[in-house]
C-alpha positions in Angstrom: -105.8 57.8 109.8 -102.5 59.8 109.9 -99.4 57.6 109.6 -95.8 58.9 111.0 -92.6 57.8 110.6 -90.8 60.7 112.5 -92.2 60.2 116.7 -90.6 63.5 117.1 -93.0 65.3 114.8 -96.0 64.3 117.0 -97.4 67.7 118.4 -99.2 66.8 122.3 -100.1 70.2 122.8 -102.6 70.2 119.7 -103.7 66.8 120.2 -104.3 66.8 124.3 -106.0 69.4 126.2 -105.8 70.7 129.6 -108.2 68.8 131.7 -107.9 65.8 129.6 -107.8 62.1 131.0 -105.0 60.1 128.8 -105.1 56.7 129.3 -101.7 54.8 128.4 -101.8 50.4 127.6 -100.3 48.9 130.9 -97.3 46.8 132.0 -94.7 45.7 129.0 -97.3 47.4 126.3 -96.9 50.7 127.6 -96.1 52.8 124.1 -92.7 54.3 125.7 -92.2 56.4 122.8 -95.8 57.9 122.7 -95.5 58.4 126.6 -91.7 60.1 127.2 -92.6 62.3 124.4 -96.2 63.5 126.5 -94.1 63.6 129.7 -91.1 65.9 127.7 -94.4 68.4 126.7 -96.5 67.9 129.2 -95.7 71.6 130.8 -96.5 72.9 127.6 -100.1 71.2 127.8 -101.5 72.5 130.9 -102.8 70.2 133.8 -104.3 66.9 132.8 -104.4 63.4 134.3 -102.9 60.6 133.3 -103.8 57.3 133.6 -101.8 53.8 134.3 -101.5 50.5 135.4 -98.7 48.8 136.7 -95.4 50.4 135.1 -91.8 48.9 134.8 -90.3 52.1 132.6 -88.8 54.8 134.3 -91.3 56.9 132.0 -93.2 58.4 135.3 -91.7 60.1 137.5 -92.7 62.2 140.8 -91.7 65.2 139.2 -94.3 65.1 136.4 -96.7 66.0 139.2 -96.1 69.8 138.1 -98.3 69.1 135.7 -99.9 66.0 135.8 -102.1 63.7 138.0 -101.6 60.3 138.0 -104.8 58.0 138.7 -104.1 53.6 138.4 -106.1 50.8 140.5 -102.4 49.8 141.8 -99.5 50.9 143.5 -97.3 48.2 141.9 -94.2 48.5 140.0 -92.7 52.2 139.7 -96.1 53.4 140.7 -95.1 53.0 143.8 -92.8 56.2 144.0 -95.2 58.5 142.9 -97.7 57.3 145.2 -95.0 58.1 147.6 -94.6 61.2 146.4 -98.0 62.0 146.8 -99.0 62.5 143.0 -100.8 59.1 142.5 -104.0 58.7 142.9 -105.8 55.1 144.1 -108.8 53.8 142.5 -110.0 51.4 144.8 -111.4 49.5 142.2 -112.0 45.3 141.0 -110.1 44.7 138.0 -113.2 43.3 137.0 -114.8 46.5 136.7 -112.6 48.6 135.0 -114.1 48.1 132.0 -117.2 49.4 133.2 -116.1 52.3 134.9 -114.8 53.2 131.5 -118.0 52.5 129.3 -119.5 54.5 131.6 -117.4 57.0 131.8 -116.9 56.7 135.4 -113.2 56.7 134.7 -112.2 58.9 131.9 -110.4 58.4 128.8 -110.3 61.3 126.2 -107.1 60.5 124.5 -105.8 57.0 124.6 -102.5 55.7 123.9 -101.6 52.1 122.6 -98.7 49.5 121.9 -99.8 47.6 118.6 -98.1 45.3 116.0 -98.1 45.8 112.5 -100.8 45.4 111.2 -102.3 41.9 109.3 -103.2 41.8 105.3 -106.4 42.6 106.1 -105.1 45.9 107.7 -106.1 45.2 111.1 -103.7 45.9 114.5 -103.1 43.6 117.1 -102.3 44.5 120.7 -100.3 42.0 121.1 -99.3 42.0 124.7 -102.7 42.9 126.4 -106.2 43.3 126.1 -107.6 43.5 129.0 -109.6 47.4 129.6 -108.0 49.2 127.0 -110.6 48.7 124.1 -113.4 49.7 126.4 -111.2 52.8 127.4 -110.4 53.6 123.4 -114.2 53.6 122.4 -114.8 56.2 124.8 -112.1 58.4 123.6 -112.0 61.3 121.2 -109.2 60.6 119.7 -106.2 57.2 120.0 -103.1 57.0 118.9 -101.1 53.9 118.2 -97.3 53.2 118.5 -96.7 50.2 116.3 -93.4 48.2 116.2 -92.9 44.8 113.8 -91.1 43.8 117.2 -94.8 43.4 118.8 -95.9 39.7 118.7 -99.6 39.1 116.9 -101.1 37.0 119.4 -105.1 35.2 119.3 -107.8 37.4 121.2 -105.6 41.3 120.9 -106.9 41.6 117.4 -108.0 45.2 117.7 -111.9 45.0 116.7 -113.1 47.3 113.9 -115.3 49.5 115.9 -111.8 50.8 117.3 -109.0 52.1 114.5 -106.3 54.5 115.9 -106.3 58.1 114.3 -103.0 58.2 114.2 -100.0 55.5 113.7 -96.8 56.8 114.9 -93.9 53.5 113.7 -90.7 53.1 116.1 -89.6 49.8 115.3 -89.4 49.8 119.1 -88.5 46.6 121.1 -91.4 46.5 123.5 -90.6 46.3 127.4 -89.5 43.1 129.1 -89.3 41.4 132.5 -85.6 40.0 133.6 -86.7 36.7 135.3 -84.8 36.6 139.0 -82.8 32.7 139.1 -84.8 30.4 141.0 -81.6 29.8 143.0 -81.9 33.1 144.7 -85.2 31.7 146.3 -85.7 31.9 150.1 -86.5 28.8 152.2 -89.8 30.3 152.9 -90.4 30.5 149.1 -89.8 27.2 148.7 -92.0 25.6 151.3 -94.8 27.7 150.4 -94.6 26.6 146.7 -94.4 22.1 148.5 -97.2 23.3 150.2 -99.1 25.2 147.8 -98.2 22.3 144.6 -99.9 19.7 147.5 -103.4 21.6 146.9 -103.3 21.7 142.6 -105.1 18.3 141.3 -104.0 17.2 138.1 -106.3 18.6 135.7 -106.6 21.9 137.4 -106.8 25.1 135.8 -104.6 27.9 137.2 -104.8 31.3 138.0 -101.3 33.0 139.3 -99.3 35.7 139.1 -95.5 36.5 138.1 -92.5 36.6 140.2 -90.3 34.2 141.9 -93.1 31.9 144.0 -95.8 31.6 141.2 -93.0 30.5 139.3 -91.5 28.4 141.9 -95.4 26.8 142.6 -95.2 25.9 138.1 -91.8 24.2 139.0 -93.3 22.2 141.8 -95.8 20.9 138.9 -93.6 19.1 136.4 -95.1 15.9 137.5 -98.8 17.7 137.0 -100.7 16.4 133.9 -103.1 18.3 132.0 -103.1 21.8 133.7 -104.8 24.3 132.5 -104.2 28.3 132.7 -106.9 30.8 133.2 -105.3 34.3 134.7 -105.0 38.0 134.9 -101.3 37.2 133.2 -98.9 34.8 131.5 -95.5 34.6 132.4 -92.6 32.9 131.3 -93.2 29.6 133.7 -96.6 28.6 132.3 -94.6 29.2 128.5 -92.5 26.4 130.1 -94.7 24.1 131.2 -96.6 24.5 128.0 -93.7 23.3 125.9 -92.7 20.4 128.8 -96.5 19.1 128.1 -97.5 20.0 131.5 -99.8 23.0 130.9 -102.6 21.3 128.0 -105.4 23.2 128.9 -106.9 19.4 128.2 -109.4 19.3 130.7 -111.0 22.8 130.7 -114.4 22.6 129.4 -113.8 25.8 127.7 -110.9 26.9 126.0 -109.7 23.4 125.6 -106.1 23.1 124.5 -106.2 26.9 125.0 -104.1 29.4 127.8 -106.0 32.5 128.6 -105.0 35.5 130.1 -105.5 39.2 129.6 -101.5 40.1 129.4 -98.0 38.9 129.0 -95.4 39.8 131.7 -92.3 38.0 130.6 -88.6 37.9 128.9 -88.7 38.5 124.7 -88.5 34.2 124.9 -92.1 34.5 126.3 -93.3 36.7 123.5 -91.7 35.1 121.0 -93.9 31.9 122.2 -96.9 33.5 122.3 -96.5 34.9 118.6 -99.5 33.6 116.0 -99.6 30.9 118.6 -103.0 29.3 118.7 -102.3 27.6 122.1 -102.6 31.4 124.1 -105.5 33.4 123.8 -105.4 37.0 125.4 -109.0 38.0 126.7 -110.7 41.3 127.6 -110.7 41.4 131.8 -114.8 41.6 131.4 -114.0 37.5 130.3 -110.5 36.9 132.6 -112.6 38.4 135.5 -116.1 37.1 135.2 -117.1 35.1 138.0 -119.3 33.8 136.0 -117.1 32.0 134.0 -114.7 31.2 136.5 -117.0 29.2 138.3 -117.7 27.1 134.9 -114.5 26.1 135.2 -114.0 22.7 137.5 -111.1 23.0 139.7 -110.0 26.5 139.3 -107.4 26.8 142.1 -106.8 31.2 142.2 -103.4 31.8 143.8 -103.0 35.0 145.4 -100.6 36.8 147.8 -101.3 38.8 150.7 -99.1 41.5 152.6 -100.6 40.8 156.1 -103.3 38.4 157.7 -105.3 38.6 160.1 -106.2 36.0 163.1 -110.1 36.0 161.3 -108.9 35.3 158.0 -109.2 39.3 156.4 -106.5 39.6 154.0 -104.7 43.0 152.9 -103.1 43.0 149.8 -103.0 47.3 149.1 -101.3 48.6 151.6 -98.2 49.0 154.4 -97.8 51.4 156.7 -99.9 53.9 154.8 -97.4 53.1 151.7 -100.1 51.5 148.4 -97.7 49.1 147.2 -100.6 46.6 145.6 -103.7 46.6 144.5 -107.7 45.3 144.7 -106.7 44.0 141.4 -108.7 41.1 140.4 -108.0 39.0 144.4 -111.4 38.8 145.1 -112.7 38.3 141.5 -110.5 35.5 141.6 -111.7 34.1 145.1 -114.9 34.5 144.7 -114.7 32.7 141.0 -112.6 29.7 142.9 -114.8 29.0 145.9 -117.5 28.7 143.4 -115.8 26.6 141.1 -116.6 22.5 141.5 -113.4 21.5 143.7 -111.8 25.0 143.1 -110.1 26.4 145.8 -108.5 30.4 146.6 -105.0 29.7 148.3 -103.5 33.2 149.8 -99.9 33.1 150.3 -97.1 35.3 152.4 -94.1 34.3 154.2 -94.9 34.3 158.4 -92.7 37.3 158.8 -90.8 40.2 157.5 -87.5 42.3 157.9 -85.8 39.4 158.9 -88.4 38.1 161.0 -88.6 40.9 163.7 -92.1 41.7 162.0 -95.3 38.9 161.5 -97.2 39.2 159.0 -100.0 37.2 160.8 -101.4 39.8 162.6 -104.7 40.2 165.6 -106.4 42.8 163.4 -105.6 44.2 159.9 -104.0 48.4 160.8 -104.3 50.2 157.9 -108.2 49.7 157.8 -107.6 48.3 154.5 -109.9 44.6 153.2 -108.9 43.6 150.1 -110.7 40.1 150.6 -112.7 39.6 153.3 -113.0 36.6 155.9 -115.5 35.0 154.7 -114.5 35.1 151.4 -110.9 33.5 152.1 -110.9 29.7 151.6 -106.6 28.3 152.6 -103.9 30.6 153.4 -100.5 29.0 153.0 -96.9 30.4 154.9 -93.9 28.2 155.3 -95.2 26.9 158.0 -98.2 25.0 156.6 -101.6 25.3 155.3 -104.8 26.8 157.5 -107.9 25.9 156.0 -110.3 28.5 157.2 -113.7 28.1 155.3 -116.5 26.9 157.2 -114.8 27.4 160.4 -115.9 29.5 163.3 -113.3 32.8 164.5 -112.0 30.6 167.6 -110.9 27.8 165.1 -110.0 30.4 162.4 -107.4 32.0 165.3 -106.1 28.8 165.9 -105.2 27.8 162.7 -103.8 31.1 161.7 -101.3 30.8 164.7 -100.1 27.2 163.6 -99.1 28.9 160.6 -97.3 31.6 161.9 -93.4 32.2 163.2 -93.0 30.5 166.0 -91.7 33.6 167.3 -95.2 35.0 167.4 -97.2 32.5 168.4 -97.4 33.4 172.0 -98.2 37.5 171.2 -100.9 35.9 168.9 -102.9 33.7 171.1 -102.6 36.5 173.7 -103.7 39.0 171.4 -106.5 35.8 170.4 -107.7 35.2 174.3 -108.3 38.9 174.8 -110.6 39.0 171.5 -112.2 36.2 172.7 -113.3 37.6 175.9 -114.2 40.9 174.1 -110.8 43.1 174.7 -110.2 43.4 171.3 -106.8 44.6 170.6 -105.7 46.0 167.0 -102.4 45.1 165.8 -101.4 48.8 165.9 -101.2 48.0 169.6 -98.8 45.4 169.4 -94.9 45.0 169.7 -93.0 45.4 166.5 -90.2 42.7 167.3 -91.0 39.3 168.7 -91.3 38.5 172.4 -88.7 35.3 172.3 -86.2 37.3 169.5 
């Protein structure tokens, strides 16, 4: 192993080859320094490709396409610009999976880059603020290189395992990337009633799977008076640190993992990872575990909350793309749903305001446009706007229509069951087709 102190010293162009696939640790454990310093020699490289997840640097920019290809499962964060830009490349692919596609070498990883703390007395790294595919990615890879910073929490489940040891260590003493929290204060009305609605659905003593952002954290907020919730998820963020120290999130009734929060990443502020540091109460897991249907269903009562750009009147939900732009992801949704509807009480709530740009536009649409299923209709259980809850599962397309029209703007309503009737009688009519604005705005 080959220990630096100098990041500057570190030579790309004799460590990475043209052609090569570079795989980088996603979200907040992206190693900054290792990656600006690739992108500042990338020309000197040749072409290679470089793979991401979601990013929330400014490391990657459109520009890099001179000389790199970018390749991610998701258009989320800054990836979105450089999808724009036309040098991303999708991989429509389950976040469950990942793993295997890198195993297998379906995806590539020839050099890998990772965020690490320092490591333990034993002399062993921690990832610290994921785990999720980026092992399987660095046992496939010639050669991995670590950027380690004391300012990296240890945290139960990153240890990195001894099959795995970076070839080289480059130290920063880098503080590793955050998330500013927006106030809840600055939460819409729609926001809000979808998170009454939404907290209406969770049983005490269920376990969670959510996101970050304002309404998963408005939905933890709508919990307080919850007892014994338990956390099972792609990601922690600061609202389930929260209700772990009010007492709310105890993890008590899972049947695995008891008094334990799992998760495969932390998205937060430096409070969040300062809680999870050597705390025994989080546990970050590879996605093959977060993912598994398998043990999703073992959990009683897992309630997956997901969010949705459009839906349609059958129930298909799109959560990749808008108007040709990929601004999400497959992700793990339908790992998620599928784990939830087979869970004992679990349900899979989806989750979108009734309308966009000021309500000229619905999101509850005839037919999805974009030829774009991220879960399909008869996977989807509840979906949940400020208008109310549809319960879809079990029910037959008429009733389905129905109930997705009493959940949409009322603005709508009469396009939809229009647009519903003609379906019916076999004029099917795609949403393409439809008016942009509302009839009655």
């Amino acid at each position: 192993m080959i220990e630096i102190d100098n990041p500057d010293v570190l030579d790309f162009p004799a460590l990475v080859r043209p052609g090569d696939s570079v795989v980088c640790s996603q979200g907040l454990a992206e190693p900054v320094v290792l990656t600006r310093s690739l992108m500042r020699q990338r020309e000197q490289i040749g072409p290679f490709r470089m793979v991401i997840g979601p990013t929330f640097s400014d490391t990657f920019q459109p520009g890099h396409g001179d000389t790199v290809r970018f390749q991610s499962y998701c258009g989320t964060g800054a990836n979105a610009a450089l999808h724009a830009a036309g040098v991303l490349d999708i991989v429509p692919a389950h976040y469950s999976d990942l793993p295997h596609l890198f195993a297998r070498s379906m995806l590539a990883a020839d050099v890998v880059l990772l965020t690490c703390s320092e490591p333990d007395a034993a002399g062993g790294f921690n990832l610290g603020l994921t785990q999720d595919y980026i092992v399987d990615a660095a046992r496939r890879a010639r050669l991995v290189i670590a950027e380690v910073s004391d300012r990296v929490p240890w945290v139960f489940g990153a240890e990195l395992p001894p099959d795995v040891r970076p070839h080289i260590v480059v130290r920063t003493g880098r503080e590793p990337l955050t998330l500013p929290r927006r106030s809840l204060d600055e939460a819409s009305f729609e926001e809000r009633e979808i998170a009454r609605w939404v907290s209406g659905l969770i049983p005490d003593g269920a376990t969670l799977e959510l996101g970050i952002g304002t309404l998963p954290e408005l939905v933890l907020q709508a919990l307080r008076g919850h007892r014994d919730i338990g956390i099972h998820s792609g990601v922690i963020g600061d609202g389930v640190a929260e209700l772990m120290q009010a007492g709310v999130v105890t993890n008590a009734a899972k049947p695995a993992d008891r008094g334990t929060s799992v998760a495969g990443l932390l998205m937060g502020s430096r409070s969040l990872l300062d809680f999870a540091h050597c705390n025994p109460a989080i546990r970050l897991a590879p996605a093959a575990e977060t993912h598994d249907v398998g043990a999703l269903r073992a959990l009683p009562n897992f309630i997956a909350l997901n969010g949705a750009i459009e839906v349609d009147l059958g129930g298909q939900v799109n959560a990749e793309s808008l108007n040709g732009r990929y601004i999400g992801a497959v992700g793990g949704q339908l790992d998620f749903v599928r784990g939830a509807n087979q869970s004992r009480g679990g349900r899979s709530i989806m989750v979108l305001p009734s309308s966009a740009a000021g309500g000229t536009i619905s999101r509850i649409v005839p037919l999805l446009a974009d030829g774009v299923v991220t879960t399909p209709r008869s996977d989807v259980d509840v979906v949940v706007t400020e208008w109310g809850v549809a319960e879809l599962r079990g029910k037959g397309l008429r009733e389905r229509a129905d109930a997705m029209i009493a959940i949409a703007h009322p603005l709508f309503r009469e396009d939809l069951g229009r647009a519903a009737r003609g379906m019916a009688a076999g004029k099917g009519r795609n949403v393409g087709t439809m008016p942009a604005t509302a009839t009655n705005a």
